[in-house]
VEXRO-895366 format. One record per residue (C-alpha): residue number from 1; residue in three letters; z, x, y. Coordinates in pm, whole numbers, plus 50000, padded with zeros to 5 digits. Layout:
<nodes>
<node num="NUM" residu="ALA" w="Z" u="X" v="Y"/>
...
</nodes>
This chain:
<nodes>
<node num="1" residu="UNK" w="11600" u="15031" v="85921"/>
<node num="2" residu="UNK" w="11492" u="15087" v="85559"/>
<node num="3" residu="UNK" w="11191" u="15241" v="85654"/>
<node num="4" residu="UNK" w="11391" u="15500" v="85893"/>
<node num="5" residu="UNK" w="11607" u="15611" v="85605"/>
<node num="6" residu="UNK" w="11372" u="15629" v="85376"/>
<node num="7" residu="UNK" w="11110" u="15870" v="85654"/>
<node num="8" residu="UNK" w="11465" u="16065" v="85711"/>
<node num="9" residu="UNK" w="11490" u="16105" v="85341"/>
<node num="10" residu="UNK" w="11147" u="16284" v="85259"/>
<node num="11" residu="UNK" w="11170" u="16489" v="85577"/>
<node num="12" residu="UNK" w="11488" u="16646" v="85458"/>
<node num="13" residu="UNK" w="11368" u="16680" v="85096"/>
<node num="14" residu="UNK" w="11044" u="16861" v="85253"/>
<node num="15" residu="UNK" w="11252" u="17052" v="85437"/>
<node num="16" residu="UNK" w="11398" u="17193" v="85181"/>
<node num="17" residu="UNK" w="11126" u="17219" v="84993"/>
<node num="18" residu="UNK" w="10976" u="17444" v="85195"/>
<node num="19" residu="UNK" w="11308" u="17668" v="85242"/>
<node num="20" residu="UNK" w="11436" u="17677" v="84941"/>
<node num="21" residu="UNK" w="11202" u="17847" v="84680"/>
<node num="22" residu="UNK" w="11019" u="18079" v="84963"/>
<node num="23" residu="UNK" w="11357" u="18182" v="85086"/>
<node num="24" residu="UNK" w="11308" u="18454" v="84847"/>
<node num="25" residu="UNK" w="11033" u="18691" v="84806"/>
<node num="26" residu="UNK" w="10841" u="18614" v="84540"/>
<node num="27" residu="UNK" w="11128" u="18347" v="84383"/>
<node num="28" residu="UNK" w="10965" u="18103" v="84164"/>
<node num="29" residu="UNK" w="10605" u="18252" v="84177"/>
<node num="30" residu="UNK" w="10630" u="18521" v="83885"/>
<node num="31" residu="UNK" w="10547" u="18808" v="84118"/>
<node num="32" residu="UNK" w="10686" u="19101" v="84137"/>
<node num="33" residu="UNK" w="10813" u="19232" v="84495"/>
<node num="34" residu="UNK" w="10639" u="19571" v="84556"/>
<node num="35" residu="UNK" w="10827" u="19913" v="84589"/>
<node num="36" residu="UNK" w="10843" u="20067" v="84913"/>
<node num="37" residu="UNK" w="10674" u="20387" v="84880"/>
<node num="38" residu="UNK" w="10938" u="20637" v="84969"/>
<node num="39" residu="UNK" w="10684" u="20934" v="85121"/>
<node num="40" residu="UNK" w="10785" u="21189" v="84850"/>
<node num="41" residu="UNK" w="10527" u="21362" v="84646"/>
<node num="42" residu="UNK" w="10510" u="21373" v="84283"/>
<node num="43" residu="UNK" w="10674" u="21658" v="84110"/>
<node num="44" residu="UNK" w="10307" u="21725" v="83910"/>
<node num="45" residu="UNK" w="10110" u="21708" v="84225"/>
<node num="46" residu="UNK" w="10338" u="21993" v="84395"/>
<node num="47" residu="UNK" w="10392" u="22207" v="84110"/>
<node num="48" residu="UNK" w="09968" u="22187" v="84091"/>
<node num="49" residu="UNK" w="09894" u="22250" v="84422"/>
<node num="50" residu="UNK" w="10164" u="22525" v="84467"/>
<node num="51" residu="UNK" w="09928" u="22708" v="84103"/>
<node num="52" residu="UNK" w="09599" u="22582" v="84325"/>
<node num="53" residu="UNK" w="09729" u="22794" v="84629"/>
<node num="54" residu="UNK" w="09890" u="23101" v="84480"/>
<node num="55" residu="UNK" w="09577" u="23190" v="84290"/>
<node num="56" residu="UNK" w="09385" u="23105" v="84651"/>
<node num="57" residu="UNK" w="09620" u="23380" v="84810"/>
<node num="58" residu="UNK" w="09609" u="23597" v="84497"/>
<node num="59" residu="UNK" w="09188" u="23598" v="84515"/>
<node num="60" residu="UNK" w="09197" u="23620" v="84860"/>
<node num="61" residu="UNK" w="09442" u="23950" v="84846"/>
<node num="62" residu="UNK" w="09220" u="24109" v="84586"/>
<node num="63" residu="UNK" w="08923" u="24032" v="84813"/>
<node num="64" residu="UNK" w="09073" u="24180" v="85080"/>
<node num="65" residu="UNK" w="09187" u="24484" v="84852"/>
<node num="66" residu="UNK" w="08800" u="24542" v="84805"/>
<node num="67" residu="UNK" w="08710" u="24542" v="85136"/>
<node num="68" residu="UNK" w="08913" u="24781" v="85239"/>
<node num="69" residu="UNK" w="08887" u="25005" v="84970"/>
<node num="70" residu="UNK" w="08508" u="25025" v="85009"/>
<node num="71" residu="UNK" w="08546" u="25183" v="85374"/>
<node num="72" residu="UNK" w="08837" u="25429" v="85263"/>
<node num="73" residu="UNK" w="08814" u="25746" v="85141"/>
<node num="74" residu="UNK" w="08952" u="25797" v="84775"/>
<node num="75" residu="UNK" w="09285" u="25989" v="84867"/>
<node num="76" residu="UNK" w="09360" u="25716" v="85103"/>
<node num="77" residu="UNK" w="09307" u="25477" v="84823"/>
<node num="78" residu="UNK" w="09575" u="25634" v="84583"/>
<node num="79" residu="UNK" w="09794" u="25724" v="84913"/>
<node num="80" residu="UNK" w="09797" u="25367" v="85066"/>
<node num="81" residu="UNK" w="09592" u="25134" v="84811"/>
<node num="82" residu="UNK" w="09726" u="24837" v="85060"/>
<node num="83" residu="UNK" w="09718" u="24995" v="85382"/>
<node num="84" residu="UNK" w="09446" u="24984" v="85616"/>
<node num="85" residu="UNK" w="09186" u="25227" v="85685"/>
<node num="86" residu="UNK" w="09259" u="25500" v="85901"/>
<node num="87" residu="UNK" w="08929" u="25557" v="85947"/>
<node num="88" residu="UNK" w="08584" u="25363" v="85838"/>
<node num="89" residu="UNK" w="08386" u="25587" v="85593"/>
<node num="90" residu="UNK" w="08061" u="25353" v="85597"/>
<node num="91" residu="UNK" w="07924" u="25669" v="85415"/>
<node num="92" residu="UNK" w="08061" u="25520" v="85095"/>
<node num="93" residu="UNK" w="07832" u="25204" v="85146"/>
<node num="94" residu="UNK" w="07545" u="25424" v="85215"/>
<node num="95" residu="UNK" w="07633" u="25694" v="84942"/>
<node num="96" residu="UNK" w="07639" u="25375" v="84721"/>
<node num="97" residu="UNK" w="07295" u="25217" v="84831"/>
<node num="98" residu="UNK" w="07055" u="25506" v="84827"/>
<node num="99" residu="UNK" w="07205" u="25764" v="84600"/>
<node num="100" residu="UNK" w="07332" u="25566" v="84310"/>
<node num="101" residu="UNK" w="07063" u="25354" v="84250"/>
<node num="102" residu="UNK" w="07163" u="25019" v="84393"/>
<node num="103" residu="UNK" w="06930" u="24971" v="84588"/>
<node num="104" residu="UNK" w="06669" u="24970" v="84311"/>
<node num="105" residu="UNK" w="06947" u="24777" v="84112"/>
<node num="106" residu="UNK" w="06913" u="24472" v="84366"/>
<node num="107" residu="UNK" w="06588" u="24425" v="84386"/>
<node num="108" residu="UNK" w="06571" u="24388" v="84008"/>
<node num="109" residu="UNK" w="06833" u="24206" v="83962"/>
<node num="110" residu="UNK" w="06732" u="23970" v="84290"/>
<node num="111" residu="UNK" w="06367" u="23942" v="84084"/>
<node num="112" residu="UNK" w="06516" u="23834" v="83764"/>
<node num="113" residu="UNK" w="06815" u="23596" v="83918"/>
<node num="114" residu="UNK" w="06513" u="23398" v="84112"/>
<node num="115" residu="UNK" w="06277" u="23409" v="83870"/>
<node num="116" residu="UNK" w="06474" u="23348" v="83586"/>
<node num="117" residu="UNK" w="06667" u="23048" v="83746"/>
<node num="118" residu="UNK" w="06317" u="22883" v="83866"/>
<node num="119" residu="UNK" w="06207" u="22949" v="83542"/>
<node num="120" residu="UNK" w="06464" u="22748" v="83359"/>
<node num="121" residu="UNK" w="06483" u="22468" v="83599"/>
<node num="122" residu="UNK" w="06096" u="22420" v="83557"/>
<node num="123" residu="UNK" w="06122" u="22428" v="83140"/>
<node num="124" residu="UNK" w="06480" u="22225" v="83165"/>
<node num="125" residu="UNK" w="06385" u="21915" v="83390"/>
<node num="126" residu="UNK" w="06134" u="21776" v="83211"/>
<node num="127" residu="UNK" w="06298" u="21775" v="82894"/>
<node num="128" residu="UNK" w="06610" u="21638" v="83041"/>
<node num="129" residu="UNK" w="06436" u="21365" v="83196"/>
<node num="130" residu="UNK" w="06278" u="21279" v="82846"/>
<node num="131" residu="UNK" w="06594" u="21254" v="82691"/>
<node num="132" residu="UNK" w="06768" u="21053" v="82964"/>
<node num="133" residu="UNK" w="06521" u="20780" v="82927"/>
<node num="134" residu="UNK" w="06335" u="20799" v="82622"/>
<node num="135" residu="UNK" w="06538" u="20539" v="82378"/>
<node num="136" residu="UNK" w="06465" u="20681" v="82026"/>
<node num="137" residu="UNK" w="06637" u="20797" v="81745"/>
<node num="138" residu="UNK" w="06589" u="21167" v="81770"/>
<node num="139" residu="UNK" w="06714" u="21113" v="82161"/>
<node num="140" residu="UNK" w="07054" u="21187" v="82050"/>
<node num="141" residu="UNK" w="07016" u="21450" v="81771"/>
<node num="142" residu="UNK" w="06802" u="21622" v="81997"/>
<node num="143" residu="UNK" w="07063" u="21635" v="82312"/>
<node num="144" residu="UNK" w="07316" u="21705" v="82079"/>
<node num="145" residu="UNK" w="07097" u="22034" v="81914"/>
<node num="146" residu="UNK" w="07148" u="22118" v="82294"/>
<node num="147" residu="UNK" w="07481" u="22076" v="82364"/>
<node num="148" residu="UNK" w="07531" u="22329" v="82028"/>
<node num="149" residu="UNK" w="07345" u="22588" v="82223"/>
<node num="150" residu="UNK" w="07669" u="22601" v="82431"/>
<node num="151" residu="UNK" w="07866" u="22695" v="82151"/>
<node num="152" residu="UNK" w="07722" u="22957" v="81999"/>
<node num="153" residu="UNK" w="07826" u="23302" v="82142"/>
<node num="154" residu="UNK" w="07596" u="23552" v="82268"/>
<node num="155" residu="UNK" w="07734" u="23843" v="82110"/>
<node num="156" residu="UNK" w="07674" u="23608" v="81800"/>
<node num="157" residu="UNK" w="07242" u="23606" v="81862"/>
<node num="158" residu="UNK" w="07227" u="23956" v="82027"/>
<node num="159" residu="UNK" w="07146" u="24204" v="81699"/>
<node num="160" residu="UNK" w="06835" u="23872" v="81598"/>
<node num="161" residu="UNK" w="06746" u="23897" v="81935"/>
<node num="162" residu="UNK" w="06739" u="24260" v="81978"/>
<node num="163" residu="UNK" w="06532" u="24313" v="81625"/>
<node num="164" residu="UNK" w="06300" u="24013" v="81740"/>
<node num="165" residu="UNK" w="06217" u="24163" v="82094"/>
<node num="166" residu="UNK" w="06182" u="24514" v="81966"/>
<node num="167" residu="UNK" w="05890" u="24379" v="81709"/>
<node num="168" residu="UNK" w="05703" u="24223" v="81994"/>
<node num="169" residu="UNK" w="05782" u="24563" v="82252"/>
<node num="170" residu="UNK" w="05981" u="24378" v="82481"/>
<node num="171" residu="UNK" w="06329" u="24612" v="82481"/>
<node num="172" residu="UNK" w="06361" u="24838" v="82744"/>
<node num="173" residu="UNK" w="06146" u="24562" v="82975"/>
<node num="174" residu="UNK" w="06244" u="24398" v="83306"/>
<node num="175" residu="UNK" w="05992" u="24082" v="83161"/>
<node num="176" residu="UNK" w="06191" u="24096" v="82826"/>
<node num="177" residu="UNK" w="06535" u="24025" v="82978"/>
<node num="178" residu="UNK" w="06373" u="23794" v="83199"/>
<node num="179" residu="UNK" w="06247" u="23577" v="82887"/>
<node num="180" residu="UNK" w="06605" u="23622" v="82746"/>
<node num="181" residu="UNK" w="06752" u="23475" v="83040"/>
<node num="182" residu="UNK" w="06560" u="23180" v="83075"/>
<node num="183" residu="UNK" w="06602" u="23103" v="82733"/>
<node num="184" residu="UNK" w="06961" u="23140" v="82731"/>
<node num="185" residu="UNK" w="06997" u="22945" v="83003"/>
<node num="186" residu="UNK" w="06807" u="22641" v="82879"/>
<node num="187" residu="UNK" w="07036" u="22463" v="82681"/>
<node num="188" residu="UNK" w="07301" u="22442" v="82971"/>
<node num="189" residu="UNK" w="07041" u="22323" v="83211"/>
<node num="190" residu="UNK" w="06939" u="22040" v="82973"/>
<node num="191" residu="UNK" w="07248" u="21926" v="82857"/>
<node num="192" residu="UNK" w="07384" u="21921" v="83271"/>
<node num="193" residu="UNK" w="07075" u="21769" v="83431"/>
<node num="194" residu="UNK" w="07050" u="21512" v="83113"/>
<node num="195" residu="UNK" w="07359" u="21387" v="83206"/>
<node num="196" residu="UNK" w="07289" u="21366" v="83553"/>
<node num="197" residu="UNK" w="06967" u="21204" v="83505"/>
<node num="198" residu="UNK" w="07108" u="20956" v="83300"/>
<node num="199" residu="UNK" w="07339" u="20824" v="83618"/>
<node num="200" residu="UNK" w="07061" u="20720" v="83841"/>
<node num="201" residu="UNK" w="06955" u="20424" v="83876"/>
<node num="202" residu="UNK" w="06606" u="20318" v="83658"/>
<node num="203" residu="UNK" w="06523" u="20015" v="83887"/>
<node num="204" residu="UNK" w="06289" u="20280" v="84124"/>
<node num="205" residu="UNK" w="06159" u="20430" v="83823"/>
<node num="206" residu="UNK" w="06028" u="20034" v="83640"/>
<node num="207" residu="UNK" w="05902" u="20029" v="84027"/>
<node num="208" residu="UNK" w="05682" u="20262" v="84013"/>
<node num="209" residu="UNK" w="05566" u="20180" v="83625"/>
<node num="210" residu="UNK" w="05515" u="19827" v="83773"/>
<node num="211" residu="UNK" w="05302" u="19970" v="84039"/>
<node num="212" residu="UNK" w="05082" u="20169" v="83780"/>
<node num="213" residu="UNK" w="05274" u="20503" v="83821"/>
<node num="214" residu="UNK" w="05193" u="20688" v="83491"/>
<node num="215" residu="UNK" w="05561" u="20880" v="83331"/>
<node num="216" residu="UNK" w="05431" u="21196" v="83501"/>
<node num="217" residu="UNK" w="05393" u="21081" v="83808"/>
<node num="218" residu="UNK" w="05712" u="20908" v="83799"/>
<node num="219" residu="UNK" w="05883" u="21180" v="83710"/>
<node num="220" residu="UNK" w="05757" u="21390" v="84006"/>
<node num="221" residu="UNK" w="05762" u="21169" v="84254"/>
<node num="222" residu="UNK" w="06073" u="20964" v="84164"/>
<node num="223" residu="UNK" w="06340" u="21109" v="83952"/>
<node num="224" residu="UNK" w="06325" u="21481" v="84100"/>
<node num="225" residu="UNK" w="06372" u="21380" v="84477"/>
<node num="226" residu="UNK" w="06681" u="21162" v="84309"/>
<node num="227" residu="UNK" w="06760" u="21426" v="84130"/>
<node num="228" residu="UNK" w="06749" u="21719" v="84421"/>
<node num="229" residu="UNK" w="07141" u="21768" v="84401"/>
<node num="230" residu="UNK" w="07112" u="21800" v="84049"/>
<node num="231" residu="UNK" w="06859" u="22057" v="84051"/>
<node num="232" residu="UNK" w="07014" u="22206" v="84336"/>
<node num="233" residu="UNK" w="07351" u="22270" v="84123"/>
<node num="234" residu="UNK" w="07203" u="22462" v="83767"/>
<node num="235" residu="UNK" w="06965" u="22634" v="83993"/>
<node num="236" residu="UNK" w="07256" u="22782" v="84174"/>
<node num="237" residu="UNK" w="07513" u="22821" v="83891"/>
<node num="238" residu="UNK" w="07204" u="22968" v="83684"/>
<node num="239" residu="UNK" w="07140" u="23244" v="83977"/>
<node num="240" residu="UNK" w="07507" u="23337" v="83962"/>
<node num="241" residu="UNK" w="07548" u="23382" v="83610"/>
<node num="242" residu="UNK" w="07234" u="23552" v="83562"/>
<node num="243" residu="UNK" w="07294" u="23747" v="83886"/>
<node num="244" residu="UNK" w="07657" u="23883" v="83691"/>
<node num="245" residu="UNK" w="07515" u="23910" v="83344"/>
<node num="246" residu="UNK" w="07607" u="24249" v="83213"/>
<node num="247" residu="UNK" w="07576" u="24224" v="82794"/>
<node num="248" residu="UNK" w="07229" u="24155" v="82725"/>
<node num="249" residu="UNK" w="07120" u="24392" v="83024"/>
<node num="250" residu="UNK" w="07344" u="24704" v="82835"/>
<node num="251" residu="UNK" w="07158" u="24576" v="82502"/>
<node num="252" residu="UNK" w="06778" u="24539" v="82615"/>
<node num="253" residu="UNK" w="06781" u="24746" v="82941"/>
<node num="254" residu="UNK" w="06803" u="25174" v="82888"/>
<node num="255" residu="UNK" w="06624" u="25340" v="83157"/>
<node num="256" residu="UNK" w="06811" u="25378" v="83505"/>
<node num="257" residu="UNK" w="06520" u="25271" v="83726"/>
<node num="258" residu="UNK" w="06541" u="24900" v="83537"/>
<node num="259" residu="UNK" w="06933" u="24861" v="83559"/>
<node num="260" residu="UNK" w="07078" u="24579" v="83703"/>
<node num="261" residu="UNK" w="07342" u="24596" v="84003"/>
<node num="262" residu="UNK" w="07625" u="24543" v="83730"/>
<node num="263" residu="UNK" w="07475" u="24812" v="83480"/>
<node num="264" residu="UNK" w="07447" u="25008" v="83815"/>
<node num="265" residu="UNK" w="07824" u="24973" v="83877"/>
<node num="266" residu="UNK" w="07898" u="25115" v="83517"/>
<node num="267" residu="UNK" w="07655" u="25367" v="83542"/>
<node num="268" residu="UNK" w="07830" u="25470" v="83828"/>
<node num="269" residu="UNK" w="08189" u="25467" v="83688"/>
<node num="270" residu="UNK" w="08051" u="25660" v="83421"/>
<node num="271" residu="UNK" w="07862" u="25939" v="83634"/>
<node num="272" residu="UNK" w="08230" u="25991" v="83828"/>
<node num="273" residu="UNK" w="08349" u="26181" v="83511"/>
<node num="274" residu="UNK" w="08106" u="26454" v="83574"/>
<node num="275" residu="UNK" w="08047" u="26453" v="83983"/>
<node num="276" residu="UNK" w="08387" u="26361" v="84066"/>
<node num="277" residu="UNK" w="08598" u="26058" v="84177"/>
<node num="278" residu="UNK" w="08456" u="25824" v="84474"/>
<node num="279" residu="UNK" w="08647" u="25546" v="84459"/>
<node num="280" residu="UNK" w="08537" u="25432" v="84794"/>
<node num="281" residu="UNK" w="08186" u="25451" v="84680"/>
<node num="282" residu="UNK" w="08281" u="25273" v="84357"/>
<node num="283" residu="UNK" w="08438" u="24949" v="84559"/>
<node num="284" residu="UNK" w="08084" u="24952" v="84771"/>
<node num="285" residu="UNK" w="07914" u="24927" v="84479"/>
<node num="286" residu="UNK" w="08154" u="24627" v="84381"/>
<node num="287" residu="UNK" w="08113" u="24485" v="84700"/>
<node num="288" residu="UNK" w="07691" u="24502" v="84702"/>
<node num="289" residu="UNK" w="07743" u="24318" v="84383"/>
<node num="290" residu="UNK" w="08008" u="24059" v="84460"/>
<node num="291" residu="UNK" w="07955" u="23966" v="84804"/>
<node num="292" residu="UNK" w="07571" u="23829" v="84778"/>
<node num="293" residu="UNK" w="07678" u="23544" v="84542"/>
<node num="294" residu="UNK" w="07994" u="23522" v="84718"/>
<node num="295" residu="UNK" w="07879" u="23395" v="85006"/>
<node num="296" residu="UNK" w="07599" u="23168" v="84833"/>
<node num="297" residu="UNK" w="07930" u="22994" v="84705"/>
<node num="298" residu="UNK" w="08042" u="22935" v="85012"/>
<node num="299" residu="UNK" w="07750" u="22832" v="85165"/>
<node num="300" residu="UNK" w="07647" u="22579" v="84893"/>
<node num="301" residu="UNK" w="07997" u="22522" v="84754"/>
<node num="302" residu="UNK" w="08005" u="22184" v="84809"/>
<node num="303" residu="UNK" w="07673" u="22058" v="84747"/>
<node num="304" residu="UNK" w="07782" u="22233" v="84385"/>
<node num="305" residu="UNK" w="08021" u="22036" v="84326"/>
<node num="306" residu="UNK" w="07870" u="21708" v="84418"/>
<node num="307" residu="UNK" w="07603" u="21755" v="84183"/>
<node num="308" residu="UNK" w="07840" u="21827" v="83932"/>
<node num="309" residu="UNK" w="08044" u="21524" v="83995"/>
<node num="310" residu="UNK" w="07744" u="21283" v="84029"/>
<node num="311" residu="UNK" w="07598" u="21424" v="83713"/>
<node num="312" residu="UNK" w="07975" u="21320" v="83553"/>
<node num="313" residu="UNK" w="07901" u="20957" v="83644"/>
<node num="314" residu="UNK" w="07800" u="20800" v="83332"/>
</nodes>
């Protein structure tokens, strides 16, 4: 009978044991019960995205403003600048293309945006991949001489430049510009693929060294396939800013047959003083400009912005 009262004892004080401190959630382990997540957004995130989608709607609108106005004749565009077309004047994209030079204006601008981008990516990548794995001292100053090319504005280096070009006959020179491009383009391309380079992983790389791959061959065969949405990225983002650069082409550029398209579209805003207004052949000329690198945006868009994320990695 001892033995019974004494079982009948411990089962009750298990019992409530068990009940007791787990009764409540979290009660006598330190944790803290967790908030029920109530479903509502935060203010920041819909304040943001309400900024994010009002300059969507606002680009879109003024893209849609172009459009139109590039099939419109120009009293129709002061008469009903929002309206639609009555009727589709495709003259003013063929008025555009053959008589105001933009034809010629593309093909020199499509010569320098390739060639100048290639061009920069071939002088860039090797240097980048130097200073992404090279551990020295004058690793860091050097990357950082670089990144100061970033800072310093062009309307700072344009009267050197323009005295230094016209002593070696380059002004007034398709190749001139071209030079001036790809060396105002390298310190961006460094400074981006260094960083990018410097996020991949050097286990492939000591590989290949182990495997008697000289630094050369390492480089080609290993870090640029690694590197491919690197290189994709600054060779785009190079093609669209050179493809829109306007100041050094005014500066180095003066006959008509070497203008670029956006030097083409000034020219032609300029010539309207003396021939007359053609607003709809003005917004065609906007268009040929805008729309080529628009839709290589779109296109590529996101393979831009992973290489630009991945490159922000380390």
């Amino acid at each position: 009978m001892p033995l019974s009262s004494e079982a009948g004892t411990l089962t009750t004080e298990r019992g409530a044991g068990r009940g007791g401190p787990r009764s409540g959630r979290g009660a006598g382990t330190g944790q803290v019960p967790r908030r029920r997540r109530t479903g509502r957004p935060e203010p920041g995130r819909v304040v943001g995205r309400v900024l994010v989608w009002s300059f969507v709607a606002f680009n879109v609108l003024i893209f849609l403003f172009l459009i139109t106005s590039s099939v419109k004749s120009t009293p129709d565009i002061f008469d009903a600048p929002w309206g639609l077309p009555t009727s589709l004047h495709l003259e003013n994209w063929s008025n555009a293309w053959n008589e105001s030079g933009f034809a010629r204006a593309t093909v020199n601008t499509v010569a320098l945006a390739v060639a100048g981008s290639v061009s920069t990516l071939v002088v860039s990548a090797p240097a980048a991949y130097v200073l992404s794995r090279v551990r020295h001292r004058s690793a860091g100053p050097l990357s950082l001489f670089f990144a100061l090319g970033l800072g310093i504005p062009a309307q700072v280096t344009v009267i050197p430049l323009f005295e230094m070009m016209s002593n070696v006959g380059l002004v007034n020179s398709l190749f001139g510009l071209y030079v001036l491009y790809t060396a105002t383009h390298v310190p961006f391309t460094v400074f981006l693929l260094t960083g990018f380079m410097r996020s991949l992983p050097g286990e492939i790389e000591e590989a290949a060294a182990i495997d008697g791959a000289s630094a050369l061959r390492s480089f080609a065969q290993v870090m640029l396939p690694l590197a491919r949405s690197g290189l994709v990225t600054v060779l785009i983002l190079n093609a669209i800013s050179m493809w829109n650069e306007t100041l050094l082409g005014i500066v180095f550029l003066q006959s008509v047959d070497k203008y670029t398209l956006s030097l083409a579209v000034l020219n032609f805003l300029s010539s309207m003083q003396f021939s007359g207004a053609d607003y709809g052949g003005l917004f065609a000329g906007v268009c040929i400009l805008v729309l080529p690198m628009l839709l290589l945006y779109v296109w590529l868009g996101r393979r831009i912005v992973e290489g630009i994320t991945l490159g922000a990695g380390k």
